[in-house]
TIDRENTI-50814 format. One record per residue (C-alpha): residue in one letter; x, y, z; residue number from 0. Coordinates in nm, 4 decimals. Layout:
N
A/X/Y/Z/NUM
...
This chain:
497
X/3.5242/3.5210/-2.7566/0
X/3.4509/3.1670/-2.6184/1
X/3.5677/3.1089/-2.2608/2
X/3.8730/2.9213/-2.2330/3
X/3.8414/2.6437/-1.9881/4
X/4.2610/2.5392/-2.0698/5
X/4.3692/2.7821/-1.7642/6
X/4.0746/2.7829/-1.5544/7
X/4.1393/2.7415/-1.1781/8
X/3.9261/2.5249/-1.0461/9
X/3.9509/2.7302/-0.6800/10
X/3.6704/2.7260/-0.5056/11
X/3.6777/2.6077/-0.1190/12
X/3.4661/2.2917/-0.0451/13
X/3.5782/2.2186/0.2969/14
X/3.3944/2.3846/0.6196/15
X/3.5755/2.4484/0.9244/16
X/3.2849/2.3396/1.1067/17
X/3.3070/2.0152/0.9310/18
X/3.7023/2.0419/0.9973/19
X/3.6802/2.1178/1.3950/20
X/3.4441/1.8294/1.4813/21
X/3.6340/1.5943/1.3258/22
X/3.9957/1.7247/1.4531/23
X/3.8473/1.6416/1.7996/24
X/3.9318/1.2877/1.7012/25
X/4.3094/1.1789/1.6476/26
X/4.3831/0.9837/1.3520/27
X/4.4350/0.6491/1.5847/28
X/4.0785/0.5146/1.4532/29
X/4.0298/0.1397/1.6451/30
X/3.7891/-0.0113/1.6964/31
X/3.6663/0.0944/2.0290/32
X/3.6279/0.4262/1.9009/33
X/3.4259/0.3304/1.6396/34
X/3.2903/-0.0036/1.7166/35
X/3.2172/-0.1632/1.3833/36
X/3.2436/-0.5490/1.3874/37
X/3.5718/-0.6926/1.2263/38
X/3.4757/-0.7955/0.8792/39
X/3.6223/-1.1457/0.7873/40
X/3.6906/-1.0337/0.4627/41
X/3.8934/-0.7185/0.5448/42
X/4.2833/-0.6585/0.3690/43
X/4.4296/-0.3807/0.5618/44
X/4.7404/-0.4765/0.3082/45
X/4.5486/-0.3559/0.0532/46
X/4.4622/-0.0406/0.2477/47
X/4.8080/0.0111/0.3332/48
X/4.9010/0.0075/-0.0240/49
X/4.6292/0.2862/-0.0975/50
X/4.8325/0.4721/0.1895/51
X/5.1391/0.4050/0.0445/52
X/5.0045/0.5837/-0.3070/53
X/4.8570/0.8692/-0.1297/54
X/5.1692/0.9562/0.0489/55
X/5.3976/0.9210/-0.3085/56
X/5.1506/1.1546/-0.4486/57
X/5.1824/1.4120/-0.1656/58
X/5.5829/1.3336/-0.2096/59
X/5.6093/1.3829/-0.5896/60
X/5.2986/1.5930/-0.6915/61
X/5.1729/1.8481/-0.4123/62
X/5.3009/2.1959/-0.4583/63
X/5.2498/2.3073/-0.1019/64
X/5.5012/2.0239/0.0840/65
X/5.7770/2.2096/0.1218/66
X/5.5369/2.4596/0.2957/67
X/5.3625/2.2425/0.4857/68
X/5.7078/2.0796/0.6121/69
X/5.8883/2.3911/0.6691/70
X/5.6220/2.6761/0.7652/71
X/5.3353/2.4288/0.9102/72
X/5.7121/2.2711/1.0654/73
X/5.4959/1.8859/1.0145/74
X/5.5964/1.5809/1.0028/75
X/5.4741/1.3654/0.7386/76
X/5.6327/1.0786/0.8650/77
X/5.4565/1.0648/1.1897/78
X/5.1324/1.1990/0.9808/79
X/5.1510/0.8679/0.7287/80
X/5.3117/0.6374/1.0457/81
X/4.9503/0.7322/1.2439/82
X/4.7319/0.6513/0.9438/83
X/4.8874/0.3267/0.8986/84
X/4.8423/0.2003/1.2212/85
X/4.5335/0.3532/1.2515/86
X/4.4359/0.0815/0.9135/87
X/4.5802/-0.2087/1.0580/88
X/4.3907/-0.1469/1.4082/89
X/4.0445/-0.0612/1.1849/90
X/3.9487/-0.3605/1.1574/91
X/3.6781/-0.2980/0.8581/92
X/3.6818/-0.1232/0.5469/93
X/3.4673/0.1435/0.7229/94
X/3.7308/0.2362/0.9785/95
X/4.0045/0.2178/0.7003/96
X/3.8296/0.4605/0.4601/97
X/3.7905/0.7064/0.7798/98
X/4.1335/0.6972/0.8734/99
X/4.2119/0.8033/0.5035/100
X/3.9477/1.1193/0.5492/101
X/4.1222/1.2383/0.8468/102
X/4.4322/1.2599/0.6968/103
X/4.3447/1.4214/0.4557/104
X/4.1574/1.6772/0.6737/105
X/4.4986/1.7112/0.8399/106
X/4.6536/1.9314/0.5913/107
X/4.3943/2.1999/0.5993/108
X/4.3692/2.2331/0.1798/109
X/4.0265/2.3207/0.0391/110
X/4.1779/2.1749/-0.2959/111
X/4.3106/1.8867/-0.1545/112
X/4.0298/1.6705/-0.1319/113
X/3.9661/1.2211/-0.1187/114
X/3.6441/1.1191/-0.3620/115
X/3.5326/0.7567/-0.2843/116
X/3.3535/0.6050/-0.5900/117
X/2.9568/0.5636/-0.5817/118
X/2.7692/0.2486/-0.5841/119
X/2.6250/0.1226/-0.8546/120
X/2.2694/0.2163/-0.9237/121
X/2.0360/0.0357/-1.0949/122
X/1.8836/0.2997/-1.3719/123
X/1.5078/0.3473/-1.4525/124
X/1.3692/0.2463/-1.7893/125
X/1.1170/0.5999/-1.7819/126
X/1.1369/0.8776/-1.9954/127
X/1.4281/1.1353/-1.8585/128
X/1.2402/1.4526/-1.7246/129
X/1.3546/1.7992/-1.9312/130
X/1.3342/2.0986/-1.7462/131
X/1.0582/2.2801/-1.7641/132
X/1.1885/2.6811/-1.6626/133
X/1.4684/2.8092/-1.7098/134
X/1.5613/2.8241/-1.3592/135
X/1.5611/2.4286/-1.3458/136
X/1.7482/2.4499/-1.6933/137
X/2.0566/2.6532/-1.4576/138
X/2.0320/2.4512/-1.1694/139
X/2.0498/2.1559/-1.3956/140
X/2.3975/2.2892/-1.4539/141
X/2.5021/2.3728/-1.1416/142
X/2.3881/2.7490/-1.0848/143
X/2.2288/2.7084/-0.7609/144
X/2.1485/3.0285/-0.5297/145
X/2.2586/3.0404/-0.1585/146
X/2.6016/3.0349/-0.2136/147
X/2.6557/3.3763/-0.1652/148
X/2.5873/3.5307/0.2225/149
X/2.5204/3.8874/0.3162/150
X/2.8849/3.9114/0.4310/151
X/3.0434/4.1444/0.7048/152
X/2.9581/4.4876/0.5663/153
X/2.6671/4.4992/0.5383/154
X/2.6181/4.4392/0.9381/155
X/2.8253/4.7401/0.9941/156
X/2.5836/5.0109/1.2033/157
X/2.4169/5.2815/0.9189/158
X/2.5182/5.0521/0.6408/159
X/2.1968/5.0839/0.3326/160
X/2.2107/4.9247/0.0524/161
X/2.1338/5.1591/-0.2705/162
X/2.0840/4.8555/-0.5403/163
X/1.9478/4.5531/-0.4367/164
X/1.8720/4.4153/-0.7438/165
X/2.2806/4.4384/-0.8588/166
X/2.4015/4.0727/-0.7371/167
X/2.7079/4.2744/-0.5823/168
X/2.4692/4.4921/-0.3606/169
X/2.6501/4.8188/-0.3805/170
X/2.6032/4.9935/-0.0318/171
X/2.7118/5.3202/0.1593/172
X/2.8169/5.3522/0.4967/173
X/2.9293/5.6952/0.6265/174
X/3.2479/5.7126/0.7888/175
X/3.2948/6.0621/1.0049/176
X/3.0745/6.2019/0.7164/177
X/3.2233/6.1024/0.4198/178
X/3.0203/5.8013/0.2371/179
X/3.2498/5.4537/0.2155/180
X/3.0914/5.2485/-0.1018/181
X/3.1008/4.8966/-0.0710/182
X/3.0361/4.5942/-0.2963/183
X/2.9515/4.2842/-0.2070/184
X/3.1560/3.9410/-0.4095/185
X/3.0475/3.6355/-0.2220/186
X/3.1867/3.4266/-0.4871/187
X/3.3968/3.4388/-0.7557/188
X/3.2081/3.0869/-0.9476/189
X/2.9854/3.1896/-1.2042/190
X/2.7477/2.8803/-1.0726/191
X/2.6798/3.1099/-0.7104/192
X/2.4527/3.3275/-0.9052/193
X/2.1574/3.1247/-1.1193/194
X/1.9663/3.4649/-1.1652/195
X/2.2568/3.5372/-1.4094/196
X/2.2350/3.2213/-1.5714/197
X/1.8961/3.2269/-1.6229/198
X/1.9116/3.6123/-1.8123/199
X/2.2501/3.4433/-2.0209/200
X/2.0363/3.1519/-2.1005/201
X/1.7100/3.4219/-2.2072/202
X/1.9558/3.6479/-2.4112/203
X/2.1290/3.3400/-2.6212/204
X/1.7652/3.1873/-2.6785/205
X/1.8272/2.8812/-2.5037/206
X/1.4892/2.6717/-2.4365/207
X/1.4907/2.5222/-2.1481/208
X/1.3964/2.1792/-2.2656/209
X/1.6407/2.2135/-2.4853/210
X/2.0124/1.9281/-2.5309/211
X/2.2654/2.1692/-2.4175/212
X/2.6679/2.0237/-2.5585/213
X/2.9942/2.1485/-2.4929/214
X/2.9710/2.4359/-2.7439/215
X/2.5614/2.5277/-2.5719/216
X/2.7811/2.5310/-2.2203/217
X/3.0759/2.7466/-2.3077/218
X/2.8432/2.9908/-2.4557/219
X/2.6210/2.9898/-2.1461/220
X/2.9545/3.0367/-1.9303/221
X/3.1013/3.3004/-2.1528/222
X/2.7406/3.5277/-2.1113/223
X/2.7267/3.4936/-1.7576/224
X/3.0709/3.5959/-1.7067/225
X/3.0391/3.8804/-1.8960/226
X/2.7156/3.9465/-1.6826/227
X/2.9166/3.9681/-1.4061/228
X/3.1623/4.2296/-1.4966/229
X/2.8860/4.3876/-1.6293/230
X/2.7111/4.3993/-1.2895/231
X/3.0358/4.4582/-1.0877/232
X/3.1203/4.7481/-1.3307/233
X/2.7924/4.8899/-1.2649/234
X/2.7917/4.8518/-0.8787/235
X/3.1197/5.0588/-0.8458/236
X/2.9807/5.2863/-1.1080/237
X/2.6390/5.3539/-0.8847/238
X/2.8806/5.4179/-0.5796/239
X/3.0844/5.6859/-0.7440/240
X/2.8103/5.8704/-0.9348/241
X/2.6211/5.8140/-0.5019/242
X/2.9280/6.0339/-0.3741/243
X/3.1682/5.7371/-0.2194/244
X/3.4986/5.8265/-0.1905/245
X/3.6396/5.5223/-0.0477/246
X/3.5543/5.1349/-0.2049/247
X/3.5598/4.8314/0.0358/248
X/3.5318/4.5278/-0.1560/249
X/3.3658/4.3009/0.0772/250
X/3.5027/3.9373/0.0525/251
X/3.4047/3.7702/0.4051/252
X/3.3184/3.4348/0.3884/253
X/3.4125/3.4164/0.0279/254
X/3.4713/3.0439/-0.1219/255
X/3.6604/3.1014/-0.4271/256
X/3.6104/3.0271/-0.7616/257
X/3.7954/3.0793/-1.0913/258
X/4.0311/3.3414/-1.2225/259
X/3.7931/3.5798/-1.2939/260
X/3.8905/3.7328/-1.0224/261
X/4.2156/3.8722/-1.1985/262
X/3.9675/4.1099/-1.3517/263
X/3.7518/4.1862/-1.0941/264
X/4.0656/4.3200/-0.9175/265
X/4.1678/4.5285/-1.1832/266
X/3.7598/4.6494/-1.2583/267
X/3.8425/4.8486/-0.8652/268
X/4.2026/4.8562/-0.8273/269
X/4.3059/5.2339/-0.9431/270
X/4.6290/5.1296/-1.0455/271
X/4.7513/4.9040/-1.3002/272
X/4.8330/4.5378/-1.1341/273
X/5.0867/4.2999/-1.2128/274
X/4.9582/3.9394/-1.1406/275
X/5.1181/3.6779/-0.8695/276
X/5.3993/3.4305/-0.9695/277
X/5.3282/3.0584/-1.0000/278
X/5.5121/2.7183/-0.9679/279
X/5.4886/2.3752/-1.0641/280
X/5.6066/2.0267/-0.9687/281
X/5.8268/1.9610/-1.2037/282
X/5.7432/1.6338/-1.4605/283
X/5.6847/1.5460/-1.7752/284
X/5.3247/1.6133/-1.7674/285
X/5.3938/2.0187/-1.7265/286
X/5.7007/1.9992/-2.0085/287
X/5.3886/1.8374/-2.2181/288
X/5.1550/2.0941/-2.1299/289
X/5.3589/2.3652/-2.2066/290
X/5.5537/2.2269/-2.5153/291
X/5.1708/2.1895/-2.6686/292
X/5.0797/2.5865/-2.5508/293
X/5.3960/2.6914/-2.7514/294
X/5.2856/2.4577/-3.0217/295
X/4.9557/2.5979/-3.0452/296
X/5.0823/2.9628/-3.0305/297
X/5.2746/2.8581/-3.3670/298
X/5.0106/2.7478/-3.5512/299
X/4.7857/3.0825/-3.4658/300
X/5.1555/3.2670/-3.5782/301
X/5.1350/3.1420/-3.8778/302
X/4.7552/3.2630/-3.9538/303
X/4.8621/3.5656/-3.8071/304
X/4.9403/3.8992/-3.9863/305
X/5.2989/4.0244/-3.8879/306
X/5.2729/4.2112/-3.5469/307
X/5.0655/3.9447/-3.4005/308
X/5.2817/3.6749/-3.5641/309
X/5.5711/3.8199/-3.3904/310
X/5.3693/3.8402/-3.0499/311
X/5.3083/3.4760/-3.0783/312
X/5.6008/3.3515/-3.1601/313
X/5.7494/3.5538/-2.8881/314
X/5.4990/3.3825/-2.6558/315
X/5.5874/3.0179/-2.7719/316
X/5.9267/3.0905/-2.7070/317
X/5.8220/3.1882/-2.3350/318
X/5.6334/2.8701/-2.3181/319
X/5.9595/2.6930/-2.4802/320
X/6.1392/2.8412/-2.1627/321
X/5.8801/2.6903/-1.9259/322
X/5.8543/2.3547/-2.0656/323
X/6.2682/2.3402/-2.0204/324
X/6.2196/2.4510/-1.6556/325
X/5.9384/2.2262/-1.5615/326
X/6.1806/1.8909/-1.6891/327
X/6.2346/1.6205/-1.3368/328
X/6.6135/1.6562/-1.2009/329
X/6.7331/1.5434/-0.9223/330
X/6.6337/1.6947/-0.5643/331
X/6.9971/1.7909/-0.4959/332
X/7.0602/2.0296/-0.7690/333
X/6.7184/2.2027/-0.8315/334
X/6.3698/2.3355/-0.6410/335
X/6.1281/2.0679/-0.6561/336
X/5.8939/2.3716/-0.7933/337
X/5.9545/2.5375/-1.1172/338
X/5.8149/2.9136/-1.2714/339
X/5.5004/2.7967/-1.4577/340
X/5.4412/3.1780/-1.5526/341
X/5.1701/3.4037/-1.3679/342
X/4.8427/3.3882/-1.2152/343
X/4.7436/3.5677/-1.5216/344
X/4.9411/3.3574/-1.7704/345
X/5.2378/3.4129/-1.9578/346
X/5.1670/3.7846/-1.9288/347
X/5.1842/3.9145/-1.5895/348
X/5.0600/4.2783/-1.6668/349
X/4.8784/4.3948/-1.9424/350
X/4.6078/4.7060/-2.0280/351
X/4.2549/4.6299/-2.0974/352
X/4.1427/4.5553/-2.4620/353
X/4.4327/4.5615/-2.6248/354
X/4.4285/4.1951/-2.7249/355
X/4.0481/4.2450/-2.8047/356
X/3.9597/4.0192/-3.0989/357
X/4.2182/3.7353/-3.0984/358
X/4.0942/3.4267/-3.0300/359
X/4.4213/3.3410/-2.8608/360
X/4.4755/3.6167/-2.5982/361
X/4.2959/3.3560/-2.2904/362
X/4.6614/3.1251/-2.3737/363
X/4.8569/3.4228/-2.2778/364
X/4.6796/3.6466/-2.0726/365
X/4.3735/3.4698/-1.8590/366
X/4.1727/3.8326/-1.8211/367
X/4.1711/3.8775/-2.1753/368
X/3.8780/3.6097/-2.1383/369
X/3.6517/3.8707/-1.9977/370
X/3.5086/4.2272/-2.1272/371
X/3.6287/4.4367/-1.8395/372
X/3.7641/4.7678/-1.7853/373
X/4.0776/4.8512/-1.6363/374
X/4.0323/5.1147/-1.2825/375
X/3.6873/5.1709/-1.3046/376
X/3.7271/5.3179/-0.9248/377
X/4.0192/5.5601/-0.9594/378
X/4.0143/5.6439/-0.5759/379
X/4.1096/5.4750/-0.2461/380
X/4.0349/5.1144/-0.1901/381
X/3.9757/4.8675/0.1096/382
X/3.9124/4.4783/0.0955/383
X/3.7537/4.3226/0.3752/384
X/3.8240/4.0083/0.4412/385
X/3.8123/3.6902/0.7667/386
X/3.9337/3.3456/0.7659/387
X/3.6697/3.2058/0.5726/388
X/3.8298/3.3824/0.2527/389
X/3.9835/3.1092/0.0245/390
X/4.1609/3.0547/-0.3151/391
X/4.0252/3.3295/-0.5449/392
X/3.9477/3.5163/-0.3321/393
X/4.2646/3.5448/-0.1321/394
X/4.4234/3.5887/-0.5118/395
X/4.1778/3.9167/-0.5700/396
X/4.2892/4.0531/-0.2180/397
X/4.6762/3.9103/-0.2405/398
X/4.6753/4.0968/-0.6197/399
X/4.5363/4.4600/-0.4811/400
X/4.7621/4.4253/-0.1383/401
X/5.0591/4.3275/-0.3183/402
X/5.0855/4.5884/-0.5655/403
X/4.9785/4.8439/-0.3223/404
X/4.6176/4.9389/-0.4411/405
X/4.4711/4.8241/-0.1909/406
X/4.4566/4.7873/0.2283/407
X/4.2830/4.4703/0.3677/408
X/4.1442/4.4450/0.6893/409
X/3.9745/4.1650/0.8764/410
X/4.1493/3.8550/0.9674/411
X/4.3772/3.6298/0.8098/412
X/4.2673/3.4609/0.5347/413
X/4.2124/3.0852/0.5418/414
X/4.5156/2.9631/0.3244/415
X/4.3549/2.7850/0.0494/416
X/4.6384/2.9132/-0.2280/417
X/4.6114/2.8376/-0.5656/418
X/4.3866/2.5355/-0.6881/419
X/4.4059/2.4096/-1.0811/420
X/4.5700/2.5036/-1.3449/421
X/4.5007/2.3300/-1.6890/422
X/4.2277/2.1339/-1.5155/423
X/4.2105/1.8438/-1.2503/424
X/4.4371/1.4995/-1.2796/425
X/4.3503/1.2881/-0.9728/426
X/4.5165/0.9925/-0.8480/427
X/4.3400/0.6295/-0.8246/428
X/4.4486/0.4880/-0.5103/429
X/4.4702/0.0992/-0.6370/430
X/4.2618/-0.0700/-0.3975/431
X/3.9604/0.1469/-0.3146/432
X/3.9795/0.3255/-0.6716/433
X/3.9267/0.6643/-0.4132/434
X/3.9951/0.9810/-0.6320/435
X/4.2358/1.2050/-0.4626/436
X/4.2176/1.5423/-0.6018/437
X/4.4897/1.7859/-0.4861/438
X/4.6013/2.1128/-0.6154/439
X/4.8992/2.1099/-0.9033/440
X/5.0067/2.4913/-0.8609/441
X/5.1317/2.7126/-0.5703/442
X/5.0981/3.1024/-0.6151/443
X/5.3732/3.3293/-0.4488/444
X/5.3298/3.6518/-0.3014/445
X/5.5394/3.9793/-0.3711/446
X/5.7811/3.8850/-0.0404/447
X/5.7901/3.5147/-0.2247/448
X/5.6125/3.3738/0.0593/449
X/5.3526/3.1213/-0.0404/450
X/5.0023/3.2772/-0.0826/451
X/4.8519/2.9105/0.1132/452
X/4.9618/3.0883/0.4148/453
X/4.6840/3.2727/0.4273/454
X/4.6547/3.6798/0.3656/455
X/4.7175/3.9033/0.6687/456
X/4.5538/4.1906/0.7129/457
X/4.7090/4.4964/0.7610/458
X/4.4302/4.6673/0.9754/459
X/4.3326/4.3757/1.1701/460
X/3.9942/4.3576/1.3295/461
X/3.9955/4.0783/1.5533/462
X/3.6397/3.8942/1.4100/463
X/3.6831/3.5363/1.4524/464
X/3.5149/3.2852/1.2054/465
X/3.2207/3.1427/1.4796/466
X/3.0971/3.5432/1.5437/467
X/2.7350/3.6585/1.4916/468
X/2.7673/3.8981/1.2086/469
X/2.5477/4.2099/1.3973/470
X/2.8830/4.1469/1.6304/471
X/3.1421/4.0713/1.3365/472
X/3.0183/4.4376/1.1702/473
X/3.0571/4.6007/1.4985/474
X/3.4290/4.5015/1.5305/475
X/3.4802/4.5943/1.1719/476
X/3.3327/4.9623/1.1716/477
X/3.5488/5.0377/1.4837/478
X/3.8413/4.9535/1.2596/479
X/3.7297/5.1442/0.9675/480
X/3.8791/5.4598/1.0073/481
X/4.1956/5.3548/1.0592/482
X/4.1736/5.1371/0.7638/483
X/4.0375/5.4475/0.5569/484
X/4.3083/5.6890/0.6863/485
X/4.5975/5.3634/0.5297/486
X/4.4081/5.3062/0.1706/487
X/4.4210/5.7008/0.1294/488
X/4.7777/5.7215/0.2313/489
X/4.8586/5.4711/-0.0253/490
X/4.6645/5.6270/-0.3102/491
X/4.8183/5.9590/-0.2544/492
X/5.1386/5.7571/-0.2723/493
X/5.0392/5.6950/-0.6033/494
X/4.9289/6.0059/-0.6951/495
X/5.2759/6.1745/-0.6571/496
């Protein structure tokens, strides 16, 4: 089964909060004695204002999160878009305006929400393109590039060994008053943070390196190295069990995100079965279009489906049916400005391993069906370790396990990245400077109903901070890991009665 890029989040953190703290030392009020550019005759700060003007419609009629951000955050827009415009007019140069326009956005603290300025023309070469010449330049070509993935916080915990460095998850022990704590290691949930899968997907499906690689060449590569990966996570939790461990920790420090694989990585270690976080829309005609054309497509594979299935799928076009209804504009007085768009998952919030195995349409209704994985591979007591540099798919994976109780997290709260994009990316062209701004279209809600952009809180806390040396950030988190141990096995023998 081909990977279905229709529901794949696009969820992977791009923001620092290095790059985020040295710029917050400077207030939005960009003039030009704090950045002394000369006045260019042929600056329109009209014009600006107008691409201020679109960017704050946008935030009023698109972004998921403003309610949030207006309520929890308790900001005020106004005075957030009243700053940035005369923060323009003062600027005095395009330079200053297109600043003034990064800040802001740096302001709401959203890895997904994110300002793209167009590129300069470049004047191409008339030479022969160069081909790749390994199949390691053939994966970076395509964006699998290594170093995305750090050691994370585990494995600086005193006695921690790893038993498998050649797994990408690096299953580890650490013993714990004795007993032997497994851990695995996800930096990322992106396929493109690990190029020495690529490059075996690429060997198995016979790609050449120098050879023209289309759509169909890319969603092959994509669906082989996801299924490398639960391969190679199923495998690291299997070498911890058959090594002794009685307790998994799931090591997502410093985690970026990625895509929804990471509904089935939870359920690959959760040892109970998991029922997948709500999500909501802002309402408009573009979801009622989207989901009148999933219900529409559901029909057609009804009716070259034999009869169970044919009554699964129209059952599931009705669902959509329900959602397109929902997701139609009315006015702000008489309904939520968000509407149920279904679940992290898809239409189908909970569902056992395999059993859609072999229809092509089971990604439309059920996301995990994408990938080969096993439900509770680890049937014992589980731990996720996490800090505030845990975003978007990964806070999803350690929202999922706490939420249904499978799971204790420790660490710090998480950085509040939420969910990213569903059905793809649909930026808005600010008129004037044709800037791309990219924001997320979907906000997923937690058990309580709170929204998961708040961040994940731990409930064994550690008290690691994002700036600490990891030799000290393991210390912290072994002191904690007893009391974290005694929780997860409290909960599983909750679920053992």
């Amino acid at each position: 089964m081909l990977i279905s890029l229709r529901r794949m989040f696009c969820s992977i953190r791009s923001t620092s909060r290095w790059a985020f703290v040295a710029t917050a030392l400077t207030t939005l009020a960009v003039t030009p004695a704090a950045a002394p550019a000369e006045d260019r005759p042929g600056y329109d700060a009209a014009a600006w204002l107008g691409d201020l003007q679109q960017f704050r419609s946008a935030i009023d009629q698109r972004y998921p999160n403003r309610d949030w951000l207006t309520t929890e955050r308790e900001v005020s827009l106004d005075r957030w878009f009243d700053q940035a415009a005369t923060a323009i007019r003062d600027a005095g140069n395009d330079d200053g305006a297109r600043r003034t326009l990064d800040a802001l956005v740096r302001r709401f603290q959203d890895g997904h929400l994110e300002l793209h300025w167009p590129k300069p023309m470049t004047r191409r070469g008339n030479g022969p393109v160069a081909t790749p010449a390994t199949v390691g330049a053939f994966c970076a070509a395509r964006g699998y590039v290594g170093g995305q993935v750090t050691p994370g916080t585990a494995a600086s915990m005193p006695g921690y060994r790893v038993i498998d460095d050649q797994n990408p998850f690096r299953p580890g022990i650490v013993a714990v008053g004795g007993a032997p704590v497994g851990i695995v290691r996800i930096g990322s949930f992106a396929p493109q943070s690990y190029p020495t899968l690529c490059e075996q997907a690429a060997t198995s499906l016979k790609i050449a390196p120098s050879a023209s690689c289309g759509a169909d060449c890319e969603d092959h590569l994509l669906t082989k190295v996801f299924a490398l990966l639960t391969r190679d996570l199923t495998a690291a939790v299997e070498r911890l069990r058959g090594a002794g461990a009685q307790v998994l920790l799931v090591d997502l420090s410093r985690n970026g995100g990625g895509t929804e694989w990471a509904e089935a990585a939870a359920r690959i270690v959760s040892p109970v079965p998991l029922h997948s976080a709500a999500i909501k829309v802002f309402r408009g005609e573009a979801w009622v279009g989207r989901w009148r054309a999933l219900a529409d497509r559901l029909r057609q594979q009804a009716k070259r489906s034999p009869g169970t299935d044919r009554s699964l799928l129209l059952g599931y076009a009705r669902q959509a049916d329900v959602l397109a209804e929902g997701s139609k504009p009315c006015p702000a007085s008489t309904c939520s400005r968000l509407a149920p768009a279904g679940f992290a998952s898809g239409l189908i919030a909970e569902l056992p391993a395999g059993r859609l195995d072999g229809r092509m349409w089971a990604p439309d209704v059920f996301s995990a069906a994408q990938f080969p994985y096993q439900d509770s591979v680890w049937k014992e007591s589980v731990i996720v370790l996490v800090d505030d540099e845990t975003w978007s798919a990964a806070e999803q994976f350690a929202a999922l396990l706490q939420d249904n109780a499978a799971a204790i997290v420790m660490g710090t709260r998480t950085g509040g990245a939420g969910c990213g994009h569903l059905y793809g990316d649909d930026p808005v062209v600010l008129p004037y400077s044709k800037a791309e701004l990219s924001m997320p279209n979907c906000a997923r809600f937690r058990k309580d109903g709170s929204n998961e952009v708040g961040g994940v809180v731990p409930d064994v806390p550690t008290g690691v901070r994002w700036n600490d040396g990891p030799a000290y950030a393991g210390r912290l988190t072994s002191k904690r890991l007893s009391d974290a141990i005694a929780q997860a096995n409290i909960l599983r023998a909750d679920h053992a009665r």
